[in-house]
N, C-alpha and C positions, 0 to 999 in steps of 0.2 A: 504493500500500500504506500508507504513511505516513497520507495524508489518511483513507486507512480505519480504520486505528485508532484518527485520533486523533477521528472520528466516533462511532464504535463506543463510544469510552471517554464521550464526551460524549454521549449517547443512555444507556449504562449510567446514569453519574451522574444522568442527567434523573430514572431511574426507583425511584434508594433514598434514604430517607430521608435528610434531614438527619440525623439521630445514627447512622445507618448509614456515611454518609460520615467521621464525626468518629471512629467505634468502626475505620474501616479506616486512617484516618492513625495513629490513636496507637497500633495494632496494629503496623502499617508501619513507622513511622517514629520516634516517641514524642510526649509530649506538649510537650517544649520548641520540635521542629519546628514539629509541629499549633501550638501559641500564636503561635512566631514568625510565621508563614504568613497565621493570622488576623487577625493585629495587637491580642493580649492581651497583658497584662503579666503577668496570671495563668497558673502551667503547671498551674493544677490544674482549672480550671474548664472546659477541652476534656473531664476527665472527666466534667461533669458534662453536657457538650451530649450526649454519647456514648452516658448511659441514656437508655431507652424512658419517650416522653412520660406514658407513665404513672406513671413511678413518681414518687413525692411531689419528692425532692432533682433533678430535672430541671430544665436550665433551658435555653431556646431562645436561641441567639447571634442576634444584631441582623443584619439583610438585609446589611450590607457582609461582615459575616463571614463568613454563609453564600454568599454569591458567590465571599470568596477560599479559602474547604475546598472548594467544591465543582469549582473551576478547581485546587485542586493535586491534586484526587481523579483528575479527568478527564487533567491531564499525567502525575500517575504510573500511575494504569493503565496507561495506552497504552505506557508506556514497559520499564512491567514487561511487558505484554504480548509485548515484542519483543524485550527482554532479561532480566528479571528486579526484584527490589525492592530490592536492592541499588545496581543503576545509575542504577535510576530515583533514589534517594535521594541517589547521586553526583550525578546528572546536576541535580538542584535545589538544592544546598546549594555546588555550586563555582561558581567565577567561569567566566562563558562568554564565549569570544573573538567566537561570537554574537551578544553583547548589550554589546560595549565592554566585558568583564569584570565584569559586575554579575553577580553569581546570579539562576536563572530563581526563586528565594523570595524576595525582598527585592523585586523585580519584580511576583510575584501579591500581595507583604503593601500595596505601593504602586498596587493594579491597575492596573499596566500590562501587560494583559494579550497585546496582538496581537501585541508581539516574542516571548514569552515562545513562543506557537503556534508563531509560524514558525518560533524555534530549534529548537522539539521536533518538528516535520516535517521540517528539514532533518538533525536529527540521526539521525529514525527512516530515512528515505531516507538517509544516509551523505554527503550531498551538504554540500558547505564555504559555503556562500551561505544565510542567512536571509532 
């Protein structure tokens, strides 16, 4: 079940935009998260990834960026998916016993992405072993 959502979630993310993904974090979560996440220093410029490439003030974040929204997009779906956005938002912003106590976001802003997967499978499964 677990691995199916966290497919599912990664499959979703494959298919919406980049500013689609950046308009569902700073919706979610807000823009300090979204920056932190990305590895901006700017909280205001997520808003700007967030408009549709057409309008004039858009502007596209650089390929590492869009890898780490688009990996906190896919771990909080899934997660929201199985509890809500609330936990999901818990579940990325605390220290995880998981992960030697490092948050699953300081983890995706440094892509280290493979523990961050396993916590969030073994979390969604209930099981104590990443």
């Amino acid at each position: 079940m677990a691995a199916d959502l966290l497919t599912g979630a990664g499959d979703a993310t494959t298919r919406v935009e980049t500013y689609q993904v950046v308009q569902y974090l700073l919706e979610h979560f807000g823009r300090t998260f979204t920056a932190f996440v990305a590895n901006t220093r700017s909280r205001s410029l997520p808003a700007r990834w967030a408009l549709a490439p057409s309008l004039p003030t858009h502007v596209t974040p650089t390929e590492d960026k869009v890898r780490r929204l688009r990996t906190a997009h896919t771990i909080s779906t899934a997660i929201a998916a199985a509890e809500n956005d609330r936990i999901a938002y818990a579940w990325l912003i605390a220290a995880n016993p998981r992960l030697d106590g490092q948050t699953p976001a300081q983890l995706i802003r440094d892509d280290d992405v493979a523990p961050v997967v396993a916590a969030a499978k073994a979390f969604l499964e209930g099981t104590y072993n990443a």
